[in-house]
C-alpha positions as CSV (number, residue, x, y, z in Angstrom):
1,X,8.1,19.3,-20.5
2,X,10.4,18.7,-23.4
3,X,10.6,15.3,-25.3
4,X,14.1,14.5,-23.3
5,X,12.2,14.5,-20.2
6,X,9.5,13.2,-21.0
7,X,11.5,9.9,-22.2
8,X,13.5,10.1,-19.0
9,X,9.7,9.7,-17.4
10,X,8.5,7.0,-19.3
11,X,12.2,4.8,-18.8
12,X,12.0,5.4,-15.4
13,X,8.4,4.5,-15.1
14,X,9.1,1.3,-17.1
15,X,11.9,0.5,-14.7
16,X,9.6,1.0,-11.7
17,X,6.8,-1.1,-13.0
18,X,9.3,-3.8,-14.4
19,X,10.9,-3.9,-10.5
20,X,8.1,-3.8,-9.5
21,X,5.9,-7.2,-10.7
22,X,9.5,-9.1,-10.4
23,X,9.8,-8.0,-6.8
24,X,6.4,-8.8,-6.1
25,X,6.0,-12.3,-8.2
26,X,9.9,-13.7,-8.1
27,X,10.6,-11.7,-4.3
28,X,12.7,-8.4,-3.5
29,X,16.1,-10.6,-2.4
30,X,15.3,-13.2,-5.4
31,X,15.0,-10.1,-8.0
32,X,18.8,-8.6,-9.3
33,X,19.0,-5.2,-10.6
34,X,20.1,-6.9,-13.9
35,X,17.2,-8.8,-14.4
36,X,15.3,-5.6,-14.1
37,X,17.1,-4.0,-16.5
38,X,17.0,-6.9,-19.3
39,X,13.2,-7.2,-18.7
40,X,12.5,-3.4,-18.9
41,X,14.9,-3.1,-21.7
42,X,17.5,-0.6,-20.7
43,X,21.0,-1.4,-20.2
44,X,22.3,-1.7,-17.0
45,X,24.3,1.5,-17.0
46,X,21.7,3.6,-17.7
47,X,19.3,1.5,-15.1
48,X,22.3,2.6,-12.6
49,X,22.0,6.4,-14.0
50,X,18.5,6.7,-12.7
51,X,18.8,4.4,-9.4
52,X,22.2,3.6,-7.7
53,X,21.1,0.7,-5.7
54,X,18.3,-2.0,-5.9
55,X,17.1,-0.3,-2.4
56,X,17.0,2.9,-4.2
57,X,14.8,1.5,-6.9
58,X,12.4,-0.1,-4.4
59,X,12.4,2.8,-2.0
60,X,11.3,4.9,-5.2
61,X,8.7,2.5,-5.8
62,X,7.3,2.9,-2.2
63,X,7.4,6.5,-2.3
64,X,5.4,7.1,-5.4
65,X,2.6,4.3,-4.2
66,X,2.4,6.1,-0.6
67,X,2.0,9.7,-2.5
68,X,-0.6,8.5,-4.5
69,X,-2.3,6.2,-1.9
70,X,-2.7,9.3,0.4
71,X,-3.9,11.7,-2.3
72,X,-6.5,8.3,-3.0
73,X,-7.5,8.1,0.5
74,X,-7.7,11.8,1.7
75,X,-9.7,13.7,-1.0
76,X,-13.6,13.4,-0.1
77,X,-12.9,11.9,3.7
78,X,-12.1,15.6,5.2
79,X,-15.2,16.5,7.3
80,X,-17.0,13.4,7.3
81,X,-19.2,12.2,10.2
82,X,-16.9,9.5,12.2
83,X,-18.3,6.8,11.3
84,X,-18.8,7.3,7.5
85,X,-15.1,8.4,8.1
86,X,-14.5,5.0,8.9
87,X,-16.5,3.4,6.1
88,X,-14.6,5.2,3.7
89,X,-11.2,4.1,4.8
90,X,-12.0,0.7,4.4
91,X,-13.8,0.9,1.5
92,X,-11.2,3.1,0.0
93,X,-8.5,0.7,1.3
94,X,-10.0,-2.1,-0.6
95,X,-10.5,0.3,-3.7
96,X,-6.7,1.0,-3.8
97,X,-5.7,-2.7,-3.5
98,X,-8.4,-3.3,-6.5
99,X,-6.8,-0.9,-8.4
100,X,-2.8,-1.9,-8.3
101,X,-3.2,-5.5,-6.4
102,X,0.6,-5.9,-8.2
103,X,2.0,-3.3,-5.7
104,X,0.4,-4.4,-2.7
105,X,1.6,-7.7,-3.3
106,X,4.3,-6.6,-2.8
107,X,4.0,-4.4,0.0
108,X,2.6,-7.3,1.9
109,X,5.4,-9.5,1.1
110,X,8.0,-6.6,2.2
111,X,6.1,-6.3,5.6
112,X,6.9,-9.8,6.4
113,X,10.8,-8.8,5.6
114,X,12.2,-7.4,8.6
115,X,15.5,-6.6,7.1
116,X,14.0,-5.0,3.5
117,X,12.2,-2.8,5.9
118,X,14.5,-1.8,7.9
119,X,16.9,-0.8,4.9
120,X,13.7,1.2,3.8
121,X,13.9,3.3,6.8
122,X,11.0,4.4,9.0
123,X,8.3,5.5,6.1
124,X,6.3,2.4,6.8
125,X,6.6,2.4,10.6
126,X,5.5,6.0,10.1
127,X,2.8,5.6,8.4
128,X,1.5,2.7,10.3
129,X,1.2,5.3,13.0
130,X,-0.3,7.7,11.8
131,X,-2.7,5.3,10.8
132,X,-3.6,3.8,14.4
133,X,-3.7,7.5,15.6
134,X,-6.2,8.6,13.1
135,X,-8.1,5.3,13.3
136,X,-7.9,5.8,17.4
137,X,-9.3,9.2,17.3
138,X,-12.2,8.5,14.8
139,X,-13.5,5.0,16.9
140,X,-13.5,7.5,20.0
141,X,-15.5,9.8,18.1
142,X,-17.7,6.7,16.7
143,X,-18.2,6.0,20.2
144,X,-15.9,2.9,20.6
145,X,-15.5,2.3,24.3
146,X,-11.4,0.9,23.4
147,X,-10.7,3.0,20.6
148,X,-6.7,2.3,20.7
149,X,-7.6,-1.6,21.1
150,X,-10.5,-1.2,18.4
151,X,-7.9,0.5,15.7
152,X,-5.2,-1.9,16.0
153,X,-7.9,-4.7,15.8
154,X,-8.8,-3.0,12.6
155,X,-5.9,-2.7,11.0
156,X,-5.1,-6.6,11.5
157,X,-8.2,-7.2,10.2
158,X,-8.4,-4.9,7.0
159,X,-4.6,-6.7,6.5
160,X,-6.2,-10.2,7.0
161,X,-9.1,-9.3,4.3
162,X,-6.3,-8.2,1.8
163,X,-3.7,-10.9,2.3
164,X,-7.0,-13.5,1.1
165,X,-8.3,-11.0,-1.6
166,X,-4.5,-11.0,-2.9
167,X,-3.6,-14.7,-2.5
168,X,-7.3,-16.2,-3.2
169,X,-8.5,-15.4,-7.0
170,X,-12.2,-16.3,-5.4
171,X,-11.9,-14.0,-2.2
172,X,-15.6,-12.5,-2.0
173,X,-14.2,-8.9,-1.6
174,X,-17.3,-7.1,-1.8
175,X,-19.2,-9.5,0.6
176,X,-16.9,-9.5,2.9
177,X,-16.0,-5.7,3.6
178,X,-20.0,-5.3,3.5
179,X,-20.3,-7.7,6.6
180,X,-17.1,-6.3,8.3
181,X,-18.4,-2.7,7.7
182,X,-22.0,-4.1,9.3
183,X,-20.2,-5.6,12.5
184,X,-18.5,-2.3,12.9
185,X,-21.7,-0.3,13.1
186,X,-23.4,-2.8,15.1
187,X,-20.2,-2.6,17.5
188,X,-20.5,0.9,17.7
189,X,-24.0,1.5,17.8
190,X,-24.2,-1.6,20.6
């Protein structure tokens, strides 16, 4: 990579991670393009060069956090038992929000957006099922006698446990996915 690209890297990183906290602390509707360009320090024109929207930038954003969420999340969980499957989803879950809580801020705050999601196209709602499919077929395979009812119960509650880690400074995390992992094995071993 020459030096030209790898500035054009670093600027649009900057711009990423600038739009990002401001969408995530101030709100996506609240946040202008211009203030993201003053705080990353770029000019607005060449902020425009890279993205030609504020949709664009945030859509961007989204994209890059989803690639590296699923390279996070599907590495060592290919061929595990089901439910060690299912122990590291949530403990890799609550790894990922540890690791960029900035970004899931504001993917949490989006979610409750109907009309920024929509403009973001079907990604999320994608994902989402893909999600309940793979949860569905590892609680059948854990022995969950509702595995559909059982993933979607899981999902709230792995959304619930994040929304307080992200909003409460004092969540107990740790303790908390420890005794919601324990439930889940006593659920399926019951």
């Amino acid at each position: 990579m020459n030096k030209r690209e790898i500035q054009r890297e670093e600027t649009v990183q900057k711009i990423q991670d600038v739009a990002m906290v401001l969408f995530a602390e101030e709100g996506y509707d609240r946040t202008s393009i211009r203030k993201i360009a003053e705080k990353a320090g770029v000019s607005l024109g060449l902020l425009y060069n890279y993205y030609s929207s504020k949709e664009e930038l945030l859509k961007g954003i989204m994209l890059k956090a989803r690639q590296a969420n699923k390279a996070f999340l599907k590495q060592p969980a290919e061929g595990l038992p089901p439910f060690q499957y299912l122990e590291y989803h949530v403990r890799s879950t609550f790894e990922a929000l540890q690791q960029n809580p900035t970004f899931w801020r504001l993917h949490h705050s989006l979610r409750m957006q109907p009309a920024v999601l929509k403009a973001m196209g079907t990604e999320e709602e994608n994902e989402s099922r893909m999600q309940i499919t793979m949860l569905t077929s590892k609680l059948a395979a854990a022995g969950s006698h509702s595995p559909s009812a059982e993933a979607a119960l899981m999902l709230a509650t792995l959304d619930g446990i994040a929304q307080h880690y992200l909003t409460l400074p004092t969540f107990p995390l740790q303790d908390v996915v420890i005794r919601y992992l324990l439930q889940l094995k006593n659920y399926l071993n019951g």
